[in-house]
mmCIF file of the N, C-alpha and C atoms, coordinates in Angstrom:
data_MODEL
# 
_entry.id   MODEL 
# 
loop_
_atom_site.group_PDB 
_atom_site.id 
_atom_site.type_symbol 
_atom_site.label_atom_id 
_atom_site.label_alt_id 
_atom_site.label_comp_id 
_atom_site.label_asym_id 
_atom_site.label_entity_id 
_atom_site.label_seq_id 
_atom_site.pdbx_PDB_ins_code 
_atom_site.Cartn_x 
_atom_site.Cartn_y 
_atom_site.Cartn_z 
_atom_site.occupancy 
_atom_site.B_iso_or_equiv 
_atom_site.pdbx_formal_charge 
_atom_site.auth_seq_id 
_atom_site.auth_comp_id 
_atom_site.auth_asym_id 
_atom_site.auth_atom_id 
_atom_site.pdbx_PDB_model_num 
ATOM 1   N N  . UNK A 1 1  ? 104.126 72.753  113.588 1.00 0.00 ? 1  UNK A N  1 
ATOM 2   C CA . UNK A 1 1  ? 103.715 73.784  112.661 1.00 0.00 ? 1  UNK A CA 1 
ATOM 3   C C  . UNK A 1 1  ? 104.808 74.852  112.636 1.00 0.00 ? 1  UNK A C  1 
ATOM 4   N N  . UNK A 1 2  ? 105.214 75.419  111.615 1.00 0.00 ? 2  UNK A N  1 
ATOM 5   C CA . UNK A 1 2  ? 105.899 76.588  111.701 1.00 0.00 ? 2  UNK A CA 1 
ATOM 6   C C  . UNK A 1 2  ? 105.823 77.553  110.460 1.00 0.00 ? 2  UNK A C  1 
ATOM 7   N N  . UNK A 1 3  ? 106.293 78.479  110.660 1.00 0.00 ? 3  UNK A N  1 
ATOM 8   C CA . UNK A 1 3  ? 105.809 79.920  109.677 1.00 0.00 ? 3  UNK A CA 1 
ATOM 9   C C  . UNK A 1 3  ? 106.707 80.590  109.193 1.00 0.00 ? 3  UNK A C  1 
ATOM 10  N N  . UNK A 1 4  ? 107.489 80.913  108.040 1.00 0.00 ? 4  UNK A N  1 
ATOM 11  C CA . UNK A 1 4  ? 108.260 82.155  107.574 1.00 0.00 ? 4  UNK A CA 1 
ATOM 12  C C  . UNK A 1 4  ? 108.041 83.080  106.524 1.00 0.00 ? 4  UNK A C  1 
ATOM 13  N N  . UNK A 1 5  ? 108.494 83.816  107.352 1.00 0.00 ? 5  UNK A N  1 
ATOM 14  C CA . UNK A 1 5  ? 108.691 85.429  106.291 1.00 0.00 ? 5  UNK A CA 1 
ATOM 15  C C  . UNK A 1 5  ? 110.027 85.458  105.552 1.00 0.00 ? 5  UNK A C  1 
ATOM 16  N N  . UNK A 1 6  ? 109.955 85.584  104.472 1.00 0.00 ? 6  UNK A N  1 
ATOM 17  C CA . UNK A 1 6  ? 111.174 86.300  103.699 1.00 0.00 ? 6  UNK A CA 1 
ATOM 18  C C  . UNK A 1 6  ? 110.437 87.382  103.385 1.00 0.00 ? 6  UNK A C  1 
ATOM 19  N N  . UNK A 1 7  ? 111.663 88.450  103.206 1.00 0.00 ? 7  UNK A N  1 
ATOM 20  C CA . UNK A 1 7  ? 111.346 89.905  102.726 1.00 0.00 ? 7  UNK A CA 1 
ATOM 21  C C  . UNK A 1 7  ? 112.759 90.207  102.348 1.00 0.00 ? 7  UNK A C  1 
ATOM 22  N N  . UNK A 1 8  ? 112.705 90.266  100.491 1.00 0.00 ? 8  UNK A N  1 
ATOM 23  C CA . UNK A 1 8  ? 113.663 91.106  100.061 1.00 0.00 ? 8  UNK A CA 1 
ATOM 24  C C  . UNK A 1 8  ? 113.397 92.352  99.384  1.00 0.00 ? 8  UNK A C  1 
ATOM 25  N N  . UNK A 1 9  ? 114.662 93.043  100.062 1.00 0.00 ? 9  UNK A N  1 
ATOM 26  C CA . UNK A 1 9  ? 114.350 94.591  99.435  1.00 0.00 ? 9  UNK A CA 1 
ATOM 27  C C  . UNK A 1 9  ? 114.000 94.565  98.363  1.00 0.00 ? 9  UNK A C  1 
ATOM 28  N N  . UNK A 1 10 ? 114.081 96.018  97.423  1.00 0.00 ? 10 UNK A N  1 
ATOM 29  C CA . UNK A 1 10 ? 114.808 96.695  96.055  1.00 0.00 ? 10 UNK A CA 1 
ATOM 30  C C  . UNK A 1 10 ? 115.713 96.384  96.325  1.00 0.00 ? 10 UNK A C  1 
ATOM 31  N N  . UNK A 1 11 ? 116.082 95.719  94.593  1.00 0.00 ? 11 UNK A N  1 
ATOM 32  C CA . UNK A 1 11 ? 117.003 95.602  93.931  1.00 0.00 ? 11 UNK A CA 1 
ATOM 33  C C  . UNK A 1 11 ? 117.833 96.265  92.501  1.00 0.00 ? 11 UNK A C  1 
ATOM 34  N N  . UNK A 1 12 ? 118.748 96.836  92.624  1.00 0.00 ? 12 UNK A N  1 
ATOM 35  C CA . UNK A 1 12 ? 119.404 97.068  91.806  1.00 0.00 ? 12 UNK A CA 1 
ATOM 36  C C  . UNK A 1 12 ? 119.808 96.014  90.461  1.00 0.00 ? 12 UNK A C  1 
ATOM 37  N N  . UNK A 1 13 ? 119.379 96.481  89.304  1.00 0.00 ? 13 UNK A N  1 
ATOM 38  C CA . UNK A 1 13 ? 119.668 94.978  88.430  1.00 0.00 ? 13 UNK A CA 1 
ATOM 39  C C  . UNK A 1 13 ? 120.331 95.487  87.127  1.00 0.00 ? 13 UNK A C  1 
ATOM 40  N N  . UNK A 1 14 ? 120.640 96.821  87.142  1.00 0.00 ? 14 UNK A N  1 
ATOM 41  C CA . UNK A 1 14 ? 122.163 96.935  86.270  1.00 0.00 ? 14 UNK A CA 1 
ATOM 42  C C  . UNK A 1 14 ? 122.970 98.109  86.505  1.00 0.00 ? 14 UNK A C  1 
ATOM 43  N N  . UNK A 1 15 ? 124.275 98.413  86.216  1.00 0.00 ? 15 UNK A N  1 
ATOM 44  C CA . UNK A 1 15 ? 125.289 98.822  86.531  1.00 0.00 ? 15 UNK A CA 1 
ATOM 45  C C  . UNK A 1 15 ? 125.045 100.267 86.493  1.00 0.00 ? 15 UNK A C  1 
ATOM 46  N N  . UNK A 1 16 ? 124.623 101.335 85.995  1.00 0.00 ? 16 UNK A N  1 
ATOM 47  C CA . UNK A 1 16 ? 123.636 102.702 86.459  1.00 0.00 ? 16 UNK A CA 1 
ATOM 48  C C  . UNK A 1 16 ? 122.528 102.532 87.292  1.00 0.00 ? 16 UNK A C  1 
ATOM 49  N N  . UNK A 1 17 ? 122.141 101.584 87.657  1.00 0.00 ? 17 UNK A N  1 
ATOM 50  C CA . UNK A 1 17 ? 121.285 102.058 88.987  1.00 0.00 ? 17 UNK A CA 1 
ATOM 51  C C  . UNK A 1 17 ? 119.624 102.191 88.264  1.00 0.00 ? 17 UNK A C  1 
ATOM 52  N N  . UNK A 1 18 ? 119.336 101.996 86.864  1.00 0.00 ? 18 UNK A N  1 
ATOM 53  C CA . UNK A 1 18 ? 118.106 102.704 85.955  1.00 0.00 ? 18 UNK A CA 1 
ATOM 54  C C  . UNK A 1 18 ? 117.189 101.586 86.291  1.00 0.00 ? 18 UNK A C  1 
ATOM 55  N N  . UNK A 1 19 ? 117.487 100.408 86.590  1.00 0.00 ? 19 UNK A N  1 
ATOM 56  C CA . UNK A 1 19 ? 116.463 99.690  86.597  1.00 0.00 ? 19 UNK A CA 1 
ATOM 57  C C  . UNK A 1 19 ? 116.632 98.706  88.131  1.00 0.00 ? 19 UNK A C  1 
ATOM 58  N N  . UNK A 1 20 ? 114.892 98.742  88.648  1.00 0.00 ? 20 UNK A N  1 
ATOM 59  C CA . UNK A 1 20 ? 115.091 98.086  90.037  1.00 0.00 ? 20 UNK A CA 1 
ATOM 60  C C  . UNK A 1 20 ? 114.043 96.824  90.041  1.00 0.00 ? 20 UNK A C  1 
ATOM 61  N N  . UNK A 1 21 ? 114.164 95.735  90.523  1.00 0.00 ? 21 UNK A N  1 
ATOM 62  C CA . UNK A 1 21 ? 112.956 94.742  91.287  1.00 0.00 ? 21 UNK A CA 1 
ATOM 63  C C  . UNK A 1 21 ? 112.676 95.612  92.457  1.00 0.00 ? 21 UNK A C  1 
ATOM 64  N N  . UNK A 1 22 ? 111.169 95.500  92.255  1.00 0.00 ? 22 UNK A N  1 
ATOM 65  C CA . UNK A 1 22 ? 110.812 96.025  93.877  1.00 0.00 ? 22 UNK A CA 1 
ATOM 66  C C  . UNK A 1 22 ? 110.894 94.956  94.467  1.00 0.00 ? 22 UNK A C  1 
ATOM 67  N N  . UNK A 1 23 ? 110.636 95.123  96.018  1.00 0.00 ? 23 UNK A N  1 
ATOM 68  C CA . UNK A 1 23 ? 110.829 94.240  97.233  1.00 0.00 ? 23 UNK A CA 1 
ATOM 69  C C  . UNK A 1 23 ? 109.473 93.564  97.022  1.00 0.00 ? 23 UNK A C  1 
ATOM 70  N N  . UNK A 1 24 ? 109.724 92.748  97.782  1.00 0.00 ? 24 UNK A N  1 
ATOM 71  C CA . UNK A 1 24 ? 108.551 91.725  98.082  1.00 0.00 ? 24 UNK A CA 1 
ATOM 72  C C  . UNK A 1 24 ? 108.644 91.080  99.675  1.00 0.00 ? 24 UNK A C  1 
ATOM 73  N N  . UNK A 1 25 ? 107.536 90.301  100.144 1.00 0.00 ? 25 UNK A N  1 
ATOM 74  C CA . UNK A 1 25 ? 107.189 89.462  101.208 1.00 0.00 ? 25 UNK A CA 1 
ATOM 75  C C  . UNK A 1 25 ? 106.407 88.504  100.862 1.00 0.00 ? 25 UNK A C  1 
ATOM 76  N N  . UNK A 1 26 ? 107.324 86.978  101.025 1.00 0.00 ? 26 UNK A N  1 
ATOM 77  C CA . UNK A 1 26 ? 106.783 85.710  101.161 1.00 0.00 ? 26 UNK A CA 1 
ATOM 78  C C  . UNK A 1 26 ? 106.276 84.947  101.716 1.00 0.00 ? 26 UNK A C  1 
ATOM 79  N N  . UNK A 1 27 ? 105.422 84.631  101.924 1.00 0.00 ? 27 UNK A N  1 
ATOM 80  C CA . UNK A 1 27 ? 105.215 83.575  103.144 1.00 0.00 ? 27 UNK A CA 1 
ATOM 81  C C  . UNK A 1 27 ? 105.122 82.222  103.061 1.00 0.00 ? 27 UNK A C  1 
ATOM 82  N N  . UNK A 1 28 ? 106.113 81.514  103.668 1.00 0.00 ? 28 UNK A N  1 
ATOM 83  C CA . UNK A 1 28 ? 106.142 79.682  103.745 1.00 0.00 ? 28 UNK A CA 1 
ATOM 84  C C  . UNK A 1 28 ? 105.155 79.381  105.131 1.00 0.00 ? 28 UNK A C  1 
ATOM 85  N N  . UNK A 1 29 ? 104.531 77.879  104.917 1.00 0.00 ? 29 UNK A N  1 
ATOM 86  C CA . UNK A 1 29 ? 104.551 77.398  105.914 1.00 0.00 ? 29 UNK A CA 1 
ATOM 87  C C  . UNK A 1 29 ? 104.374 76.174  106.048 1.00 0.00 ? 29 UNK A C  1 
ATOM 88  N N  . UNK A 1 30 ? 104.334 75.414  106.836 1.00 0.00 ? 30 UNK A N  1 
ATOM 89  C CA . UNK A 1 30 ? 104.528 73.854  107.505 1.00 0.00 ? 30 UNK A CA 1 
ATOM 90  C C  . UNK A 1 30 ? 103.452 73.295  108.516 1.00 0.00 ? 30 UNK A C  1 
ATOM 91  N N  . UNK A 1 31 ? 103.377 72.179  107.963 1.00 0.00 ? 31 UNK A N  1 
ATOM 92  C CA . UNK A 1 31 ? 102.340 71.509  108.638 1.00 0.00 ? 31 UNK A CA 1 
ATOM 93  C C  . UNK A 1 31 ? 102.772 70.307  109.089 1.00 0.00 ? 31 UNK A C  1 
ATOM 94  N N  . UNK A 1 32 ? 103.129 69.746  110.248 1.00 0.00 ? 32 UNK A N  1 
ATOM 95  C CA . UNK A 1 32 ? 103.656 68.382  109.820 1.00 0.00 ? 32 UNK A CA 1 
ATOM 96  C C  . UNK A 1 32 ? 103.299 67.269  111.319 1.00 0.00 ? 32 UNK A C  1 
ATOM 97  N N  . UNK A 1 33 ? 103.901 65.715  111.096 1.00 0.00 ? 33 UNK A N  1 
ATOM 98  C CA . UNK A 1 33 ? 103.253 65.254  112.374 1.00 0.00 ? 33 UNK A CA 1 
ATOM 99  C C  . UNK A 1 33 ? 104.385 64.048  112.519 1.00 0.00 ? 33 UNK A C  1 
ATOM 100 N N  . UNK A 1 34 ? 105.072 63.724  113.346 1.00 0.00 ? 34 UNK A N  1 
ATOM 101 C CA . UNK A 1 34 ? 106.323 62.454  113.603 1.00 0.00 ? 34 UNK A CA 1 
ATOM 102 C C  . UNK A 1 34 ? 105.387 62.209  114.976 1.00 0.00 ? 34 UNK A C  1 
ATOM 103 N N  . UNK A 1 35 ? 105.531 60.431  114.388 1.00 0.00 ? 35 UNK A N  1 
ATOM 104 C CA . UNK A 1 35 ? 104.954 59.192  115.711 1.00 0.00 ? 35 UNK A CA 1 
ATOM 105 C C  . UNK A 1 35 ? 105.959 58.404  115.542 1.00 0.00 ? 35 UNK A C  1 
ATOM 106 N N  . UNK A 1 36 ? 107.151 58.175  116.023 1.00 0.00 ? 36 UNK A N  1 
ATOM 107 C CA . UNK A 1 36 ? 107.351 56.926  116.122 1.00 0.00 ? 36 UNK A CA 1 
ATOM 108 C C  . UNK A 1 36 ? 108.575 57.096  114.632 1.00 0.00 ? 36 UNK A C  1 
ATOM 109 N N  . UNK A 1 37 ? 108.674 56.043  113.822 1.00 0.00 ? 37 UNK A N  1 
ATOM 110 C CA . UNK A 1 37 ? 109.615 56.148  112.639 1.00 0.00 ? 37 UNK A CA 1 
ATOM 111 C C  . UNK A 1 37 ? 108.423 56.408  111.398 1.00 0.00 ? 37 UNK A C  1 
ATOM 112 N N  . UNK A 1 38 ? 107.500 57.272  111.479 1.00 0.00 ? 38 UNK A N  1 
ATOM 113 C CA . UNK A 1 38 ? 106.496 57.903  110.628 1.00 0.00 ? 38 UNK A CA 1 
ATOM 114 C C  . UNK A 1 38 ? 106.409 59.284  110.885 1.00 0.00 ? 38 UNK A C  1 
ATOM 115 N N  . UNK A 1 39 ? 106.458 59.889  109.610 1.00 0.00 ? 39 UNK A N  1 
ATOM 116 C CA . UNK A 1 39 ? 106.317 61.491  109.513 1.00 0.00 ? 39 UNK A CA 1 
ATOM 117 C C  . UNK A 1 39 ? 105.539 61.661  108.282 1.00 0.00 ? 39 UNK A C  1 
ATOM 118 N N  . UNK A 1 40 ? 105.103 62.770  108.689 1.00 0.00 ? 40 UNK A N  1 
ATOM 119 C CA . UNK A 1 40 ? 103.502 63.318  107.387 1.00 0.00 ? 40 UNK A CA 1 
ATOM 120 C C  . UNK A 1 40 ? 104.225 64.470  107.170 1.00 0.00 ? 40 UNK A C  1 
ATOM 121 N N  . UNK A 1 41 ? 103.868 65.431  106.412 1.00 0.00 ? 41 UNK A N  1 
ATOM 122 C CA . UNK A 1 41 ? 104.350 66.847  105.968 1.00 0.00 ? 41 UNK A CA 1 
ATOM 123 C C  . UNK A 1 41 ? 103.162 67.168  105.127 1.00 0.00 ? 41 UNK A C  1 
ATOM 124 N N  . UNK A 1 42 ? 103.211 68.821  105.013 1.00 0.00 ? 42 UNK A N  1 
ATOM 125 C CA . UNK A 1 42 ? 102.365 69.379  104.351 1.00 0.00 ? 42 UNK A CA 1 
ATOM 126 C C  . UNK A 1 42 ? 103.436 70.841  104.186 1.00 0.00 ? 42 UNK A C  1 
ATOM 127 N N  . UNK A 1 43 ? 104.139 71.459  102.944 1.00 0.00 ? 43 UNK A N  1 
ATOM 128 C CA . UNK A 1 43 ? 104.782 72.270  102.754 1.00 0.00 ? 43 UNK A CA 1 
ATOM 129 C C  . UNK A 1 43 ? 104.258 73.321  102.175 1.00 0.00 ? 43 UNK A C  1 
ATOM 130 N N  . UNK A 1 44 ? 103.767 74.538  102.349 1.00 0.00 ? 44 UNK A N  1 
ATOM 131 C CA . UNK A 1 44 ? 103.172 75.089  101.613 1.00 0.00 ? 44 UNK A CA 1 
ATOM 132 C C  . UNK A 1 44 ? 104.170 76.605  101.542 1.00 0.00 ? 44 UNK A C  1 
ATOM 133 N N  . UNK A 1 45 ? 104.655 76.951  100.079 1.00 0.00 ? 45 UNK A N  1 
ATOM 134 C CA . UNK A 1 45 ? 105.156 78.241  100.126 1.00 0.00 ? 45 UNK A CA 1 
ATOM 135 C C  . UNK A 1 45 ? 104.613 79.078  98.925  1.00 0.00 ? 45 UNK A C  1 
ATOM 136 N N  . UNK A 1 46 ? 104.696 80.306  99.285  1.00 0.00 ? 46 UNK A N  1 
ATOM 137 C CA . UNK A 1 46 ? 103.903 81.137  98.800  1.00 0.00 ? 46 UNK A CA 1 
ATOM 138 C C  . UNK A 1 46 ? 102.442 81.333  99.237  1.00 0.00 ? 46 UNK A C  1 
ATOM 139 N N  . UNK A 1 47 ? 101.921 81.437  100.629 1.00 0.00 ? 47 UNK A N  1 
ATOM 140 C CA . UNK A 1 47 ? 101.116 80.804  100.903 1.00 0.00 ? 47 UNK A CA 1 
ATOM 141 C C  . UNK A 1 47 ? 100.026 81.649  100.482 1.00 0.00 ? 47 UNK A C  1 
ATOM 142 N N  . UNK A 1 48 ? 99.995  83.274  100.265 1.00 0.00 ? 48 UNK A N  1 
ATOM 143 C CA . UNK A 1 48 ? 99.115  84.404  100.196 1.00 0.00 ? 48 UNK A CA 1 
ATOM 144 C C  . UNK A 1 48 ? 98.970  84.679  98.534  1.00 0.00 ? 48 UNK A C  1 
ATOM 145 N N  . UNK A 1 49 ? 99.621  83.329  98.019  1.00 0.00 ? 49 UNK A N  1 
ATOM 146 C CA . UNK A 1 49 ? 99.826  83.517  96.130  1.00 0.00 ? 49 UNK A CA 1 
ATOM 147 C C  . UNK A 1 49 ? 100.456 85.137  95.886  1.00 0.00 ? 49 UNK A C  1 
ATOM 148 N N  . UNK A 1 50 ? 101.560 85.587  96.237  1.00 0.00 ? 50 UNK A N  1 
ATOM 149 C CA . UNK A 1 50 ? 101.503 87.124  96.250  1.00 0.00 ? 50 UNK A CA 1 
ATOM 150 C C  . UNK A 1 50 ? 102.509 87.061  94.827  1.00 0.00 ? 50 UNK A C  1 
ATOM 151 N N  . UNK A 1 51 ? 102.778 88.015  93.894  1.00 0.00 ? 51 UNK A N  1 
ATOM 152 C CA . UNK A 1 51 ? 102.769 88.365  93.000  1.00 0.00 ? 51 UNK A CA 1 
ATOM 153 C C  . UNK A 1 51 ? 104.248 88.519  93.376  1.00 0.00 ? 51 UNK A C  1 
ATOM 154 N N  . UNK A 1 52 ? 105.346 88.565  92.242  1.00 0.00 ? 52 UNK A N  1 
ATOM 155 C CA . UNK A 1 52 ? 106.922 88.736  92.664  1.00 0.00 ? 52 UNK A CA 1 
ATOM 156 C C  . UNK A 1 52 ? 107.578 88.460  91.872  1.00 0.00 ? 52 UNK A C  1 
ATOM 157 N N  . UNK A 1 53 ? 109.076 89.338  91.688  1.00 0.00 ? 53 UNK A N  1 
ATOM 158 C CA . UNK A 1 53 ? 109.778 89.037  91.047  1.00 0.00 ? 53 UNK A CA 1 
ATOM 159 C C  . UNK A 1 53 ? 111.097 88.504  90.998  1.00 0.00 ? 53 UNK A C  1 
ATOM 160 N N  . UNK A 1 54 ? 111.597 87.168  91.328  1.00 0.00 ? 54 UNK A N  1 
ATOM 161 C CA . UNK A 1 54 ? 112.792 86.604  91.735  1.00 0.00 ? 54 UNK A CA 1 
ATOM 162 C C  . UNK A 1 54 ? 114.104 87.236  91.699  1.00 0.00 ? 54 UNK A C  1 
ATOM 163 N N  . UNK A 1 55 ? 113.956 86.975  90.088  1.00 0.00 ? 55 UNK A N  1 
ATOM 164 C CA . UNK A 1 55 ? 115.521 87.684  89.618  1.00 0.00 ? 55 UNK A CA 1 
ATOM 165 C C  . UNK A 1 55 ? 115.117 88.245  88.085  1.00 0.00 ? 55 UNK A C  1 
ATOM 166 N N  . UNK A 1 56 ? 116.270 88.616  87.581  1.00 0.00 ? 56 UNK A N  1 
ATOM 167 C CA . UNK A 1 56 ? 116.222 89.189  86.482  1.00 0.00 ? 56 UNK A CA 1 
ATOM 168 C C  . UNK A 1 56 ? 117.217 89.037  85.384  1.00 0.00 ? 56 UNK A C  1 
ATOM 169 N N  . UNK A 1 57 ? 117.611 88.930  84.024  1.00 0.00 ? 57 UNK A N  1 
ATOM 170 C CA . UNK A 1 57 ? 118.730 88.854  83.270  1.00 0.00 ? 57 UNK A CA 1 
ATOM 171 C C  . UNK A 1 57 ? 119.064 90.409  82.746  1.00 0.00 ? 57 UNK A C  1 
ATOM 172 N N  . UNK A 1 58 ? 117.621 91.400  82.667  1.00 0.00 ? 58 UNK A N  1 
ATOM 173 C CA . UNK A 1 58 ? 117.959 92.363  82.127  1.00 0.00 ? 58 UNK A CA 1 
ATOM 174 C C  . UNK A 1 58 ? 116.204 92.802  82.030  1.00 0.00 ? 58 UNK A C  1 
ATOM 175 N N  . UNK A 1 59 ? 116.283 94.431  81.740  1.00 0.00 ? 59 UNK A N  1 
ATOM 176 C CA . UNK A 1 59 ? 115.339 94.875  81.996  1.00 0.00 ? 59 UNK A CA 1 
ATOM 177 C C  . UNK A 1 59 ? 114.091 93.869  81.089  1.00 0.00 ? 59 UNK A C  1 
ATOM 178 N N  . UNK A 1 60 ? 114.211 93.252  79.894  1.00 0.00 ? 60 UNK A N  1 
ATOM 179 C CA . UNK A 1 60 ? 113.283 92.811  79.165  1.00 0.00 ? 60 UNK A CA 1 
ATOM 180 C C  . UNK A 1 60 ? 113.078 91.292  79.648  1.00 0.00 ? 60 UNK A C  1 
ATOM 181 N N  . UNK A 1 61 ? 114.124 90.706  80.216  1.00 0.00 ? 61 UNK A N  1 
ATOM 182 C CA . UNK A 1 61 ? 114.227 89.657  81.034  1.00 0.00 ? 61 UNK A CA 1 
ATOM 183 C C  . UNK A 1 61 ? 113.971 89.519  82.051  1.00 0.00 ? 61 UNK A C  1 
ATOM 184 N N  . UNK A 1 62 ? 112.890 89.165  82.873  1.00 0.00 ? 62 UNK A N  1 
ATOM 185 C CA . UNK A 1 62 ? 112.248 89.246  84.520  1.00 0.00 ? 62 UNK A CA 1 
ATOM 186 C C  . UNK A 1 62 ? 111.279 87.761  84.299  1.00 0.00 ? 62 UNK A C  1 
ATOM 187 N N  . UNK A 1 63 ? 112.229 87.258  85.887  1.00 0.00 ? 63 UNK A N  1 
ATOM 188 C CA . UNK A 1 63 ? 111.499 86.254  86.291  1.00 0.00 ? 63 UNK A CA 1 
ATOM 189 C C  . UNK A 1 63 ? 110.417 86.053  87.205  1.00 0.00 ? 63 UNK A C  1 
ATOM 190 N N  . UNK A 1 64 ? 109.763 85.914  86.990  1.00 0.00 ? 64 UNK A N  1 
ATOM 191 C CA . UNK A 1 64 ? 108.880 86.024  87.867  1.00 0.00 ? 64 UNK A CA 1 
ATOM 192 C C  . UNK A 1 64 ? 109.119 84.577  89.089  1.00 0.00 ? 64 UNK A C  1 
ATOM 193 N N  . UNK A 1 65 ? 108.266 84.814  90.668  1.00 0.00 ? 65 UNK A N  1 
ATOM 194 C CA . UNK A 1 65 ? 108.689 83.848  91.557  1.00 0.00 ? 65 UNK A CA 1 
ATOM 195 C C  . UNK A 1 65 ? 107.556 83.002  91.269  1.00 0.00 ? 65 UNK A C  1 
ATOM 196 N N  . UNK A 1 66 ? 107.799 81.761  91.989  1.00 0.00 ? 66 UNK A N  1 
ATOM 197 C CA . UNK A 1 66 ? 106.662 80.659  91.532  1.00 0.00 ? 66 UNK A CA 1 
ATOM 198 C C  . UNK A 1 66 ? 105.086 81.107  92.767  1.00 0.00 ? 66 UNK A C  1 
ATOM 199 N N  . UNK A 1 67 ? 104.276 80.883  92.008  1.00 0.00 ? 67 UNK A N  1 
ATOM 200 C CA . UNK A 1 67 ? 103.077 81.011  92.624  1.00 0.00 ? 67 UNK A CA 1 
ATOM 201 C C  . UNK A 1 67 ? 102.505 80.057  93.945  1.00 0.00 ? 67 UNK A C  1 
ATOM 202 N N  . UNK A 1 68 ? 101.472 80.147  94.836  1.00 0.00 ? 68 UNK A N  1 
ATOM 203 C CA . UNK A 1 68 ? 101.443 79.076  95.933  1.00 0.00 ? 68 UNK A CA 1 
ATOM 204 C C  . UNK A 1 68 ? 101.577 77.932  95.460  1.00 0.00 ? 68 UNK A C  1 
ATOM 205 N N  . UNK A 1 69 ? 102.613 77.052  95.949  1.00 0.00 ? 69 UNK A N  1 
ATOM 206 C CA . UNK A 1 69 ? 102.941 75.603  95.385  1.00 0.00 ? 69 UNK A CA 1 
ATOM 207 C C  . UNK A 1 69 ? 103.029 74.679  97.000  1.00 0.00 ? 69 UNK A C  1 
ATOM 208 N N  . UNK A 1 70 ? 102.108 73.553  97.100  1.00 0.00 ? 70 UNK A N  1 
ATOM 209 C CA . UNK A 1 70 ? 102.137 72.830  98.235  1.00 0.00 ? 70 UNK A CA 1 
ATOM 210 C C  . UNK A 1 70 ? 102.658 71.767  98.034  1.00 0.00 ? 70 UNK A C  1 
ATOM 211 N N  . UNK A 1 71 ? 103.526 70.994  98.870  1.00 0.00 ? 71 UNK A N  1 
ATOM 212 C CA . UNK A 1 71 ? 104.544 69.861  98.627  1.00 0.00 ? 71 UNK A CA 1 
ATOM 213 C C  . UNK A 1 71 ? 103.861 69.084  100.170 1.00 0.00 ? 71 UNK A C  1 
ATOM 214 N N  . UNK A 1 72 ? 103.280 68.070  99.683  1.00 0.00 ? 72 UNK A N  1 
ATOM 215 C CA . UNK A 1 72 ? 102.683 66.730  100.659 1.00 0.00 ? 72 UNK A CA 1 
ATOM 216 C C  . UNK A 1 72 ? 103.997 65.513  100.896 1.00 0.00 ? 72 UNK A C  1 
ATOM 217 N N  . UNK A 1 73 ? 104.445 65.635  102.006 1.00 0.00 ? 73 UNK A N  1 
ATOM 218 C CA . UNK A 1 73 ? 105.198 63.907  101.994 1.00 0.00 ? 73 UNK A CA 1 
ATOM 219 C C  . UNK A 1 73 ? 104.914 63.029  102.943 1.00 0.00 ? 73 UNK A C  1 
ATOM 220 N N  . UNK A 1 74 ? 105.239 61.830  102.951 1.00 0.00 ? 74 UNK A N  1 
ATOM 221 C CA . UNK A 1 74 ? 105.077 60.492  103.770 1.00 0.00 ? 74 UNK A CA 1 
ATOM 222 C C  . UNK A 1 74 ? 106.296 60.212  103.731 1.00 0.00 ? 74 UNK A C  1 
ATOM 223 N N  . UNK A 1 75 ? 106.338 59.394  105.129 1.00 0.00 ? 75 UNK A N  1 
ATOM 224 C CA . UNK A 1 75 ? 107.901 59.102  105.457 1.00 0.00 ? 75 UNK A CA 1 
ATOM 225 C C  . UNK A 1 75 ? 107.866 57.841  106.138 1.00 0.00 ? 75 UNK A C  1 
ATOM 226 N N  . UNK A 1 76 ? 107.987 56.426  105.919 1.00 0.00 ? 76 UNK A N  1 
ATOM 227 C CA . UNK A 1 76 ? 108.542 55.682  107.214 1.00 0.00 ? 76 UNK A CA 1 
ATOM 228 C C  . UNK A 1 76 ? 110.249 55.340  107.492 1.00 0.00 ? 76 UNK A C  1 
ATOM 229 N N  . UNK A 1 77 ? 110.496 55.205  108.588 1.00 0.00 ? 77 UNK A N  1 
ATOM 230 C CA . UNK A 1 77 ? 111.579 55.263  109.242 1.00 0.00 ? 77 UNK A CA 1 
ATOM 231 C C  . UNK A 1 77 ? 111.565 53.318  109.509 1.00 0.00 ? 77 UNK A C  1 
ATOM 232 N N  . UNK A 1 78 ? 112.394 52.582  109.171 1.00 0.00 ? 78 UNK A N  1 
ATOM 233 C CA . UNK A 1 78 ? 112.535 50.981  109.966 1.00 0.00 ? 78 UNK A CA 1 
ATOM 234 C C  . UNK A 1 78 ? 113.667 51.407  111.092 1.00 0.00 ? 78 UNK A C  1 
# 
């Protein structure tokens, strides 16, 4: 199992300083299980669905970050 935080500040997103992304905090996390040449996964990021804004092209342009998205895999190993 394991857990991360990202946390990015304010951001500056043009050349006077007039317009900012606020900061945010993400949370990933992992679920997973290896026996042998078999592995399971369970990926989950964004885990608190928190609201955010990635990047930007310009003040009318804002991307928003992707919402809780979980990624399941299976693995065998010969």
């Amino acid at each position: 199992m394991s857990l991360g935080l990202f946390y990015i500040g304010d951001r500056q997103r043009n050349l006077n300083n007039s317009f900012v992304l606020p900061s945010y905090l993400r949370t990933d996390a992992a679920i997973f299980y290896n026996q042998g040449g078999f592995r399971a996964a369970v990926n989950i990021r964004n885990l608190f669905d928190a609201d955010y804004f990635e990047t930007s092209q310009s003040q009318t342009r804002v991307f928003p970050g992707d919402p809780l998205t979980v990624v399941e895999s299976i693995s065998w190993e010969l």
